[in-house]
VODOSE-301525 format. One record per residue: residue number from 1; residue in one letter; x, y, z of N, C-alpha, C, O in turn. Coordinates in Angstrom, 2 decimals, decimal comma. Example, Ala and Ser with C-alpha at 12.3 -4.5 7.8 and 13.67 -1.06 7.14 Angstrom:
# residues 2
REC   i aa     n.X     n.Y     n.Z    ca.X    ca.Y    ca.Z     c.X     c.Y     c.Z     o.X     o.Y     o.Z
REC   1  a   13,19   -5,69    7,80   12,30   -4,50    7,80   13,20   -3,30    7,80   14,24   -3,32    8,46
REC   2  s   12,85   -2,25    7,08   13,67   -1,06    7,14   12,90    0,03    7,87   13,41    1,14    8,04
//
This chain:
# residues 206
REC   i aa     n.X     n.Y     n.Z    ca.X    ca.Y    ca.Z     c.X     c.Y     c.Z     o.X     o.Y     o.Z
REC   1  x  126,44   73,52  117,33  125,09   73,42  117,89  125,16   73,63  119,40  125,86   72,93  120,14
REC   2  x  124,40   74,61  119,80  124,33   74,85  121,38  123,46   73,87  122,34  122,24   73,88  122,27
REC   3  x  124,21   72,96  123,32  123,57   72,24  124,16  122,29   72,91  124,78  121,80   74,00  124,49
REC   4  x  122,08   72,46  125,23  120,05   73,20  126,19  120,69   72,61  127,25  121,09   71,46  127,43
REC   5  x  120,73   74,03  128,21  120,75   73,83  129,58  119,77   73,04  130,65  118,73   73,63  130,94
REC   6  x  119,94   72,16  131,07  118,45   71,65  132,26  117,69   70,99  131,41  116,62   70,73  131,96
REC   7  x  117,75   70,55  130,17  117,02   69,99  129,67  115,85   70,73  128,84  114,94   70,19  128,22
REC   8  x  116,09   71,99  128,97  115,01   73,02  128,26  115,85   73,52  126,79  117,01   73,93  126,86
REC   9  x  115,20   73,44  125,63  115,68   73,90  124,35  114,31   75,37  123,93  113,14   75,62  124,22
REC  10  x  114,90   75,69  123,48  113,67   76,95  122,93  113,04   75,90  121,47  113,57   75,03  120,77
REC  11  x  111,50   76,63  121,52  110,75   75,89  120,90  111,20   76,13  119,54  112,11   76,91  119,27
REC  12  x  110,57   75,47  118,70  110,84   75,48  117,16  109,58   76,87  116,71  108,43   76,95  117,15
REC  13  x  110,11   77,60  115,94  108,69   78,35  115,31  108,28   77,76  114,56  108,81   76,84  113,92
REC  14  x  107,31   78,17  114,52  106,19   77,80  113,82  105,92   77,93  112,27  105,89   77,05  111,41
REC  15  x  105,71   79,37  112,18  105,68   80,41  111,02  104,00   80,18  110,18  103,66   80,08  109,00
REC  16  x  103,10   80,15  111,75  101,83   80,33  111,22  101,49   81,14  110,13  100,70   80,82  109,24
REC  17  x  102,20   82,38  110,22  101,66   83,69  108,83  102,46   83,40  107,46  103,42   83,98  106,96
REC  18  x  101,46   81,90  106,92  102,48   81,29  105,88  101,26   82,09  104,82  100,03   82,01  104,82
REC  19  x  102,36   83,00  103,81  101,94   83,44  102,32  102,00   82,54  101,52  102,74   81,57  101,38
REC  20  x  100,58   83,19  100,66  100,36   81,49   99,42  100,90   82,32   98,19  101,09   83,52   98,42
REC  21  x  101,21   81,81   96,76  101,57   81,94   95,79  100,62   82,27   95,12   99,53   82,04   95,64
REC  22  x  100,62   82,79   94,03   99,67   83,37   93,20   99,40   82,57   92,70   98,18   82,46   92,64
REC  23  x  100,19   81,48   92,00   99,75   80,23   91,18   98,40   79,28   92,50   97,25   78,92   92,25
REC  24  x   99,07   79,16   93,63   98,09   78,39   94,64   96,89   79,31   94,93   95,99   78,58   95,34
REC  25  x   96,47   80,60   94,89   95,72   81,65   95,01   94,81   81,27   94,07   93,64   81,16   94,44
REC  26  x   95,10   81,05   92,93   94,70   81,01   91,03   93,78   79,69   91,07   92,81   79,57   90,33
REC  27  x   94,28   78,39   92,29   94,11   77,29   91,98   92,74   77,49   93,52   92,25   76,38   93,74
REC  28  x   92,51   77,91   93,88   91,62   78,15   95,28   90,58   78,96   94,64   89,51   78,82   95,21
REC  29  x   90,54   79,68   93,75   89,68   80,34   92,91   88,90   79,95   92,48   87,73   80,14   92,81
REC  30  x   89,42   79,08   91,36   89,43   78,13   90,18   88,32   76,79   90,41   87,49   76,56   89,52
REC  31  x   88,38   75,85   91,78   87,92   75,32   92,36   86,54   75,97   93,54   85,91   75,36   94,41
REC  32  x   86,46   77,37   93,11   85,67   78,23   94,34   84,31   78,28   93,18   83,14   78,27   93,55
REC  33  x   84,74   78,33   91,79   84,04   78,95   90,87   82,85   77,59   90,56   81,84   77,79   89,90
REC  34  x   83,15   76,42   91,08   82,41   75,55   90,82   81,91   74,61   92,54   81,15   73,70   92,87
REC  35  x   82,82   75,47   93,15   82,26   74,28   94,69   81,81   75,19   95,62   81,68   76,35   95,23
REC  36  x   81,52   74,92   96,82   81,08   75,39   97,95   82,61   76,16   99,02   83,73   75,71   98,83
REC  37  x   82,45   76,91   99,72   83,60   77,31  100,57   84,13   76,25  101,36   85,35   76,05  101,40
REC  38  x   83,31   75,57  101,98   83,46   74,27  102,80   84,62   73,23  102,17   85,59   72,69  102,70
REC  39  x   84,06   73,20  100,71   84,81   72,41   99,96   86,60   72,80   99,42   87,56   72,09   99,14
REC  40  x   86,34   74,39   99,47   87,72   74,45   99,37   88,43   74,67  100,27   89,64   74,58  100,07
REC  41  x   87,99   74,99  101,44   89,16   75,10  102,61   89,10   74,19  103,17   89,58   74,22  104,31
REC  42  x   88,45   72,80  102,65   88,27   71,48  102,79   89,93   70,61  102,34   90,72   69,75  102,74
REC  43  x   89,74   71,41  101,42   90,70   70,95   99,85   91,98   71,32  100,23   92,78   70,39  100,14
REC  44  x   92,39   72,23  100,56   93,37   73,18  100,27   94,12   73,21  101,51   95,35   73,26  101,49
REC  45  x   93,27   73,16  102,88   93,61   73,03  104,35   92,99   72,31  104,96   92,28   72,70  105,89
REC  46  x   93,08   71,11  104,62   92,76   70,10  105,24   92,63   70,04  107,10   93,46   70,78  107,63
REC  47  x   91,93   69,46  107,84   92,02   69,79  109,63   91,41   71,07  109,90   91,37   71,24  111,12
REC  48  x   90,94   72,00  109,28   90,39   73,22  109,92   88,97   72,93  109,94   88,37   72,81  108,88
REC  49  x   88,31   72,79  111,20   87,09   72,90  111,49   86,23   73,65  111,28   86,51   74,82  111,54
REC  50  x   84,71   73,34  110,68   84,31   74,75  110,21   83,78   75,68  110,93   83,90   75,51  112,14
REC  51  x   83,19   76,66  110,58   83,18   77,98  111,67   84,09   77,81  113,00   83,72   78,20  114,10
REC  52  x   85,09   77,30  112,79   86,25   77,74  113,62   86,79   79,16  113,04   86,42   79,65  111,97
REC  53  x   87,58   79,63  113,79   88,18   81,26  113,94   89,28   80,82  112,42   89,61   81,73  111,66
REC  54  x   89,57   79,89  112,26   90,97   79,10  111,28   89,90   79,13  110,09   90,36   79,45  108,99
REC  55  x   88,66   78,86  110,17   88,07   78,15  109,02   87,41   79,75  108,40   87,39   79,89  107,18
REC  56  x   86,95   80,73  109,17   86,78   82,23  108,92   87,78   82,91  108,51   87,48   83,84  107,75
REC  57  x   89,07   82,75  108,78   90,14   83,50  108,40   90,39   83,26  107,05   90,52   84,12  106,17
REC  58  x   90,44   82,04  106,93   90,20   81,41  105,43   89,04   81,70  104,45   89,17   81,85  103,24
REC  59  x   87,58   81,79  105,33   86,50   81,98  104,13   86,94   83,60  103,59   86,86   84,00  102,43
REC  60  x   87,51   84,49  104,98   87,43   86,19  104,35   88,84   86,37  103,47   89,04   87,25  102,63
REC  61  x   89,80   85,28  103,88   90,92   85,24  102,51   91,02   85,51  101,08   91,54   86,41  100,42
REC  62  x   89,96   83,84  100,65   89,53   83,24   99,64   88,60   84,77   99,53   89,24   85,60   98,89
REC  63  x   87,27   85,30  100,01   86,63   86,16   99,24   87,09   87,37   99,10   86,48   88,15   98,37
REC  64  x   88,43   87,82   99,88   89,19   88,93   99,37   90,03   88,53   98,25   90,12   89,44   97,42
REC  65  x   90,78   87,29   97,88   91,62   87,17   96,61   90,46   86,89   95,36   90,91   86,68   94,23
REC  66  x   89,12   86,90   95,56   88,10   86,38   94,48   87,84   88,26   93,73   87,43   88,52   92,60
REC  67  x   88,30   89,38   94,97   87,72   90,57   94,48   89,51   91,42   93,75   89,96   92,51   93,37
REC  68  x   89,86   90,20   93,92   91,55   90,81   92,58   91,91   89,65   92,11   93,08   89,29   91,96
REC  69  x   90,38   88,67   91,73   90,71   87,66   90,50   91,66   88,37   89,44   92,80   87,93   89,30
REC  70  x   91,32   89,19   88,87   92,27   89,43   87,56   93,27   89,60   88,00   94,10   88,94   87,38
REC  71  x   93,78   90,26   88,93   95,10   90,29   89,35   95,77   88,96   89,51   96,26   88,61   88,44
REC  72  x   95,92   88,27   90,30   96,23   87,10   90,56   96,09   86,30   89,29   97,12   85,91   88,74
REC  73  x   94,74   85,98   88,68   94,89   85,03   87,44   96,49   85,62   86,46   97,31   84,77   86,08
REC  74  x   96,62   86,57   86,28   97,86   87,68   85,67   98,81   87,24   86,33   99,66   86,67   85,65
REC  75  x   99,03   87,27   87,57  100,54   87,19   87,98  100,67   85,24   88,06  101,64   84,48   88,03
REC  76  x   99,31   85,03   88,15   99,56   83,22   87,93  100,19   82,72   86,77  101,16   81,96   86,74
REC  77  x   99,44   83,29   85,63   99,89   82,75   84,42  101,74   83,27   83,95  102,44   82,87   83,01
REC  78  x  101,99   84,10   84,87  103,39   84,22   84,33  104,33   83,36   84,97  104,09   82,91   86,09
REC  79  x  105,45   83,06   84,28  106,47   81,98   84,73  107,33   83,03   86,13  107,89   82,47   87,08
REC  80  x  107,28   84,20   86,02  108,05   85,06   86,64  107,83   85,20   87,79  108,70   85,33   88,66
REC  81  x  106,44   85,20   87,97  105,83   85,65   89,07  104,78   84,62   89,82  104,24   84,73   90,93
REC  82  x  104,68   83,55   88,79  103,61   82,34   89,68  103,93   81,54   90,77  103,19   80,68   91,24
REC  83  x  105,33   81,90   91,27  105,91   80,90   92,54  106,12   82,53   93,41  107,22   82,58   93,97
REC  84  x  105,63   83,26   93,51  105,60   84,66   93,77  104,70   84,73   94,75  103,67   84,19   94,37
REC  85  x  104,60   85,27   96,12  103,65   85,15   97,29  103,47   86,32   97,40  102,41   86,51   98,00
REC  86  x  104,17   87,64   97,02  103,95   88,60   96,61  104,64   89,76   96,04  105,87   89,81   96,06
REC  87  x  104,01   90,58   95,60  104,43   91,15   93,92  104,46   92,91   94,05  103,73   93,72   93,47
REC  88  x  105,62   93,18   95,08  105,14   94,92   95,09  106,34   95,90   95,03  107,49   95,59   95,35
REC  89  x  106,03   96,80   94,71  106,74   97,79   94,33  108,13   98,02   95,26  107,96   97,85   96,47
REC  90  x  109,00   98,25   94,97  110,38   98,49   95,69  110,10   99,63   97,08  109,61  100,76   97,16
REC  91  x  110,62   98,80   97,92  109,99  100,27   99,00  108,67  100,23   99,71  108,51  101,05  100,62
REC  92  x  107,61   99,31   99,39  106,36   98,76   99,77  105,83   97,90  100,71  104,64   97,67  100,93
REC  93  x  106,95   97,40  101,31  107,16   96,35  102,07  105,89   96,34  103,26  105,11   97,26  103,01
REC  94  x  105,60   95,82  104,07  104,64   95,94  104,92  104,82   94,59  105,79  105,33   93,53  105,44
REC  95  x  104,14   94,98  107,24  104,28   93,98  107,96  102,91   92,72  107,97  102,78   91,50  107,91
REC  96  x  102,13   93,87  108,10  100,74   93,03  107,16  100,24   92,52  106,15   99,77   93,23  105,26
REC  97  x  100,24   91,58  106,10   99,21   91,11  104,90   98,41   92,31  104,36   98,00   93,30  104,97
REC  98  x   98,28   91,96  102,98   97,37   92,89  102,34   95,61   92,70  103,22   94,74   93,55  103,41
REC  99  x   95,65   91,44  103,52   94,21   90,74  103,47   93,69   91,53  105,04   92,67   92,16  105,30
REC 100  x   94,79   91,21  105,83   94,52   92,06  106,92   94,12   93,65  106,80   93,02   94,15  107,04
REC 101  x   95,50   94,43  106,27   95,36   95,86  106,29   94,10   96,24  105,52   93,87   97,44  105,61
REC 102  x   93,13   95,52  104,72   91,86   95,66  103,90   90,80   95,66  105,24   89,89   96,49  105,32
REC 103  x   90,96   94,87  106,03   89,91   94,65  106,85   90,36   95,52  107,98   89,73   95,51  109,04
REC 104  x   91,40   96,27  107,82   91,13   96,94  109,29   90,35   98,55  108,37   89,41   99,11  108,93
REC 105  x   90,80   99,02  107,24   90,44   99,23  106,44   89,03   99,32  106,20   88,44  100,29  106,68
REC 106  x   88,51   98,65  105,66   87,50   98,30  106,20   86,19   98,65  107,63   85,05   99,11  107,56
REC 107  x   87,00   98,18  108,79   86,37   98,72  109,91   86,02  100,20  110,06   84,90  100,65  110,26
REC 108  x   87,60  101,16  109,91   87,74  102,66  109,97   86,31  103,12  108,80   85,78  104,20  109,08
REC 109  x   85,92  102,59  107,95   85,13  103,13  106,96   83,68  102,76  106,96   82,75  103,19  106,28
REC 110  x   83,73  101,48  108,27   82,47  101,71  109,05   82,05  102,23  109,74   80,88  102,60  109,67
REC 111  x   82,71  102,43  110,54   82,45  103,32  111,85   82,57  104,77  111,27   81,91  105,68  111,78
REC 112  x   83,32  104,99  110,33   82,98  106,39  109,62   81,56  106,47  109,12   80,89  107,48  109,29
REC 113  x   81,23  105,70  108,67   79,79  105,52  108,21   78,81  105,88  109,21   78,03  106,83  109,09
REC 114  x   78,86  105,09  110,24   77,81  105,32  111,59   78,45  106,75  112,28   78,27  107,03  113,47
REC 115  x   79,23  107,60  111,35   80,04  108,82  112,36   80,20  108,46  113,45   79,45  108,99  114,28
REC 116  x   81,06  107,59  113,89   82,06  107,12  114,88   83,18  107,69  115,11   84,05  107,07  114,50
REC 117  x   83,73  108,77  115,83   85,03  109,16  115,44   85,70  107,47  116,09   85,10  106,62  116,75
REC 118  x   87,37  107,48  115,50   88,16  106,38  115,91   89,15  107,37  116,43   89,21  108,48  115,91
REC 119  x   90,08  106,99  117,59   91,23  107,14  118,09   91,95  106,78  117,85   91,78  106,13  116,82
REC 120  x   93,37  106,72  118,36   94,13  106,04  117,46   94,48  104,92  118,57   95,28  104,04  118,25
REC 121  x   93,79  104,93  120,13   94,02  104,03  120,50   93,18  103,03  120,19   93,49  101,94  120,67
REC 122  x   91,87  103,07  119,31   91,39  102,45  118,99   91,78  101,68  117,50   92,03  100,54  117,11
REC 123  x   91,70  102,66  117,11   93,00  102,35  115,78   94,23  101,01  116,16   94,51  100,07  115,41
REC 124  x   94,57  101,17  116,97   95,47   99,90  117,60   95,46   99,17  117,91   96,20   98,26  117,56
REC 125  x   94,17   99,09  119,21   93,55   98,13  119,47   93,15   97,12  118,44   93,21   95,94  118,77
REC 126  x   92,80   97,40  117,40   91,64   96,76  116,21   92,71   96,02  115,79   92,79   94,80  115,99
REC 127  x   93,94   96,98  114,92   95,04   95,98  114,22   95,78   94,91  114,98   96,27   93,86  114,55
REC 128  x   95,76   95,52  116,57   96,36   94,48  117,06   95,56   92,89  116,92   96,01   91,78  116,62
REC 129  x   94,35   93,32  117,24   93,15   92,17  116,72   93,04   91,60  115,84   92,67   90,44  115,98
REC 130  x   93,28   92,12  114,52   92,89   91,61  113,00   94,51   90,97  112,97   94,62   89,86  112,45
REC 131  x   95,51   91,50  113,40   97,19   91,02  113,57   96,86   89,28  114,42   97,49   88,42  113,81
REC 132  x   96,28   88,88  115,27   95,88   87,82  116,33   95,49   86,94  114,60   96,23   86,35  113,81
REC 133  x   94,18   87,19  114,58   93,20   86,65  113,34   94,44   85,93  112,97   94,77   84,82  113,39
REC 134  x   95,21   86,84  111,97   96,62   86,11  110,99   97,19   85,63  111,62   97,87   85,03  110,80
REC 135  x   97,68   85,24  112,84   99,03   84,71  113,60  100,31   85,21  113,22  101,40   84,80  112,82
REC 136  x   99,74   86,23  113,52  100,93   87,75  113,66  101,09   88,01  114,91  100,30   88,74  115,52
REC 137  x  102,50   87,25  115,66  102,81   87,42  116,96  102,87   88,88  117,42  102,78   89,66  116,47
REC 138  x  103,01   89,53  118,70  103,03   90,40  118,74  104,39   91,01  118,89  104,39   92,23  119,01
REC 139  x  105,55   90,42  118,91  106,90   90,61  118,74  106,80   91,05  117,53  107,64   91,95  117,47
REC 140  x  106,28   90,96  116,51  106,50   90,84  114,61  106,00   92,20  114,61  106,64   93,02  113,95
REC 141  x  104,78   92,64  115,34  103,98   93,60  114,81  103,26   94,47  116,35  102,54   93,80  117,08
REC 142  x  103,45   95,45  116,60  102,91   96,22  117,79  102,08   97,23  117,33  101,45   97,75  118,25
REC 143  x  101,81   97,79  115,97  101,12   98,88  115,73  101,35  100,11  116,36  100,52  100,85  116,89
REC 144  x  102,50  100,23  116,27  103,09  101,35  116,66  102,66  102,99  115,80  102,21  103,16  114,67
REC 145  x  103,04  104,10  116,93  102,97  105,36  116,33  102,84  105,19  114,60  101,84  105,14  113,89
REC 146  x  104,55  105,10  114,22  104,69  105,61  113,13  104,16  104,15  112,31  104,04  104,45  111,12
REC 147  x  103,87  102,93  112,50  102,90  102,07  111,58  101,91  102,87  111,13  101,78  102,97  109,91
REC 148  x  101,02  103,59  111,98   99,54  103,98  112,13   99,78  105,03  111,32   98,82  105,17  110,56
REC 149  x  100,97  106,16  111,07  100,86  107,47  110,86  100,91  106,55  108,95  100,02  106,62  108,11
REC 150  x  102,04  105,92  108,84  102,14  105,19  107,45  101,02  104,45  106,77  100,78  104,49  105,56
REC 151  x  100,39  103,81  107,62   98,89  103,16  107,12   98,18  104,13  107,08   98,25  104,36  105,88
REC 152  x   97,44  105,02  107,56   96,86  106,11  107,66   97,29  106,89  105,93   96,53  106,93  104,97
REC 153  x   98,43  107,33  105,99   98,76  107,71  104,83   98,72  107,23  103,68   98,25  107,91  102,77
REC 154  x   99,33  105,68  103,39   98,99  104,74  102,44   97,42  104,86  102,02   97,08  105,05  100,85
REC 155  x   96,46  104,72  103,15   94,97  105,02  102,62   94,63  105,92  102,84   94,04  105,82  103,92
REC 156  x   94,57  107,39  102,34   94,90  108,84  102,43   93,51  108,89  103,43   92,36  109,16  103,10
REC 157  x   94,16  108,44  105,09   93,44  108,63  106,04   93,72  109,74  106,98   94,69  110,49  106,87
REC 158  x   92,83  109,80  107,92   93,38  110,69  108,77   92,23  110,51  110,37   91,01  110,69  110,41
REC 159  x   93,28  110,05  111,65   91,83  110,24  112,77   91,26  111,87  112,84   91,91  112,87  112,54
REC 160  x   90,18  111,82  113,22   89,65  112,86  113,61   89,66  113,45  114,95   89,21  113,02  116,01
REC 161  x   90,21  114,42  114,68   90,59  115,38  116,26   89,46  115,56  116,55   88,55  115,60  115,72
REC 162  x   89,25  115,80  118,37   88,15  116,11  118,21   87,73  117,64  118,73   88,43  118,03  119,66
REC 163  x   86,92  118,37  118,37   86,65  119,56  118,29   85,82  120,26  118,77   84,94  119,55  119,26
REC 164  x   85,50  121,93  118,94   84,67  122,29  119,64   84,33  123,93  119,11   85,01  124,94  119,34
REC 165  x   83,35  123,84  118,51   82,92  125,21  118,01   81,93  126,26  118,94   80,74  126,31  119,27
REC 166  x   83,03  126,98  119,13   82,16  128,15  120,13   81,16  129,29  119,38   81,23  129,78  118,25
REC 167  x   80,14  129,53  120,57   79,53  130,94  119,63   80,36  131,83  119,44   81,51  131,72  119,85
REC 168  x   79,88  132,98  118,70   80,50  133,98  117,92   79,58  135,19  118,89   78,39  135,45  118,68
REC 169  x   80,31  135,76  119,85   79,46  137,00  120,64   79,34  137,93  119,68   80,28  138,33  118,99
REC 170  x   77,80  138,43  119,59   77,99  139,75  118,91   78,47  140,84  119,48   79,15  140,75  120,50
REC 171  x   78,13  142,20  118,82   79,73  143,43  118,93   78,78  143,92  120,38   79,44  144,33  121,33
REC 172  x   77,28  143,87  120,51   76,74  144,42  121,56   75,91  143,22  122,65   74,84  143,09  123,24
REC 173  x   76,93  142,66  122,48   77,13  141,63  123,96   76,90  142,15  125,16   75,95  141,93  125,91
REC 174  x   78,13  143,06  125,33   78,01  143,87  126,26   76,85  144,56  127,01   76,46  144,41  128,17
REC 175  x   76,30  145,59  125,73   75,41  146,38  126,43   74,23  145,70  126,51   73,55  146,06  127,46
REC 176  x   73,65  144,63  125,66   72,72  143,67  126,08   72,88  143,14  127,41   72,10  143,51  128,29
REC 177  x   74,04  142,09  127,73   74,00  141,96  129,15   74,08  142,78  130,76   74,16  142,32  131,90
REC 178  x   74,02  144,46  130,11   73,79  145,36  131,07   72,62  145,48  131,57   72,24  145,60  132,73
REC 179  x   71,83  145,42  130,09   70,09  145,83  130,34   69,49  144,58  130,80   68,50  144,39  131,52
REC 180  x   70,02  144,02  130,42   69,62  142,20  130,86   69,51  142,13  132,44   68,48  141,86  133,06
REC 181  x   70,74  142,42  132,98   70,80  142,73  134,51   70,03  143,86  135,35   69,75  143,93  136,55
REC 182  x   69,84  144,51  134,52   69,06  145,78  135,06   67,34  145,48  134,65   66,58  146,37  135,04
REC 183  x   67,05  144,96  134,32   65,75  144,25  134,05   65,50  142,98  135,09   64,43  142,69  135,63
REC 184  x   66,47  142,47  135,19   65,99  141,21  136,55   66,11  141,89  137,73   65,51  141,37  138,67
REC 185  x   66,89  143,19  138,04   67,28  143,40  139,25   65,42  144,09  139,57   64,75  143,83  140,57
REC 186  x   64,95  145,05  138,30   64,08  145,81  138,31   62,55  144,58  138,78   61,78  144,68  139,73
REC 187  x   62,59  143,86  138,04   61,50  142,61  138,70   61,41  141,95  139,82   60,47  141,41  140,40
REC 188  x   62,93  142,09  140,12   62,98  141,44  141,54   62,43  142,53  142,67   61,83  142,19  143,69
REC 189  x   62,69  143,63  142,37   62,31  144,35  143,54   60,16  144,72  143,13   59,36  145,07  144,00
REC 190  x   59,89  144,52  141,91   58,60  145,05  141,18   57,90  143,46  142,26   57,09  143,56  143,18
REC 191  x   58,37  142,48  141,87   57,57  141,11  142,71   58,08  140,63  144,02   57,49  139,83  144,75
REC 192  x   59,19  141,14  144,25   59,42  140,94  146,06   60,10  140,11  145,90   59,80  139,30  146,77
REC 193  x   61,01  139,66  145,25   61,22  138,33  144,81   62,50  138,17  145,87   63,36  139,05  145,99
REC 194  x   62,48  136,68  146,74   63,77  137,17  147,47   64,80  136,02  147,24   65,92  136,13  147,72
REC 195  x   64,40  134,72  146,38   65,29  133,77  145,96   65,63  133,83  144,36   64,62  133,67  143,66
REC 196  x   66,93  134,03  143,59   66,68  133,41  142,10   67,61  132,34  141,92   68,55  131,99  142,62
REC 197  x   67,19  131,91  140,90   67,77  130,48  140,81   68,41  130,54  139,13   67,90  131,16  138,20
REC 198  x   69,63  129,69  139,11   70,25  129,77  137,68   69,50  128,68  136,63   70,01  127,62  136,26
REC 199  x   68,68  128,99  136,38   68,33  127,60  135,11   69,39  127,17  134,13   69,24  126,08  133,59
REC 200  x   70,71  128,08  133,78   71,11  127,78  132,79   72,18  126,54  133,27   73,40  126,54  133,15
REC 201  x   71,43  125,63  133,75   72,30  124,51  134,51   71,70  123,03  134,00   70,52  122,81  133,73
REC 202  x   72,71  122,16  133,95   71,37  120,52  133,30   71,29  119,80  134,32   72,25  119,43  135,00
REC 203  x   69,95  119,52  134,54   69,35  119,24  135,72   70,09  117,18  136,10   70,58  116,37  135,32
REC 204  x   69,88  117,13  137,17   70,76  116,05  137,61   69,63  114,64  137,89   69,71  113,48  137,51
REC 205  x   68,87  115,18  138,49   67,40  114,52  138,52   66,32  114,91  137,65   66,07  116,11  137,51
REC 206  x   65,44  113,74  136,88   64,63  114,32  136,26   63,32  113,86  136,41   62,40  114,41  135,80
//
């Protein structure tokens, strides 16, 4: 055991981003189907104040594991898998919670909605946010490049570049803008005209 210099020891972690079991998932359900929300994150997590940021993280938990009841009731009832916090494919691994990556998820498919393009620094920004929510330090999780390019892919996403469609000149561009010029020059001298001015400009004052 290493002494602590000066009297300073490094702190103990914590391990706020504690995963529940499918069997404890099954049993938060179960009790949801007959009580109030209050009552089960009453029950279950005792000390969390309500509409605290702790007591929200919990209500959008509970109503994301209520929309893969069957799932969970399934992996509860098995002996194999009911002490199981989670249940995924070899190679699947993730730094996020499912509950999180749904809600950032989520966001991208709102703001798609209101045609929002997203960036991907925005893209980052957000997970880093919904990462806070869980007590997902930021040592654990940075949302890096290739996170974003892998999440992105996992939900066959993609940001939107953004773009710029030019006209298409027709083949007599040209000789239009000859006669074009030779028609203003011809008015200018027909009305005396001795100032012109470019309108094709957006005005600064209005």
């Amino acid at each position: 055991m290493r002494v602590s210099v000066k009297g300073k020891s490094r702190k103990p972690t914590k391990y706020k981003n504690t995963a529940e079991t499918f069997e404890f998932k099954a049993a938060v359900l179960t009790l949801y189907d007959t009580g109030t929300m209050s009552s089960v994150v009453a029950s279950f997590w005792p000390g969390i104040a309500q509409r605290s940021n702790a007591y929200m993280t919990k209500k959008r938990v509970i109503l994301r594991w209520k929309q893969h009841r069957s799932r969970i009731d399934a992996l509860a009832a098995s002996t194999k898998t009911a002490k199981m916090k989670r249940c995924r494919e070899l190679g699947s691994a993730k730094t996020l919670p499912d509950d999180a990556e749904i809600d950032i998820f989520e966001w991208l498919v709102a703001l798609r909605r209101n045609g929002i393009p997203v960036s991907a620094t925005m893209l980052q920004q957000e997970a880093l946010d919904i990462a806070a929510m869980y007590d997902i330090p930021s040592t654990a999780f940075a949302a890096s490049s290739t996170w974003m390019a892998f999440y992105l892919s996992r939900y066959t996403l993609s940001l939107r570049a953004r773009t710029r469609q030019g006209q298409t000149s027709p083949a007599d561009s040209e000789d239009f803008a000859q006669n074009f010029a030779a028609t203003v020059r011809r008015r200018i001298v027909e009305e005396g005209i001795e100032t012109v001015y470019n309108a094709d400009q957006t005005a600064v004052f209005f």
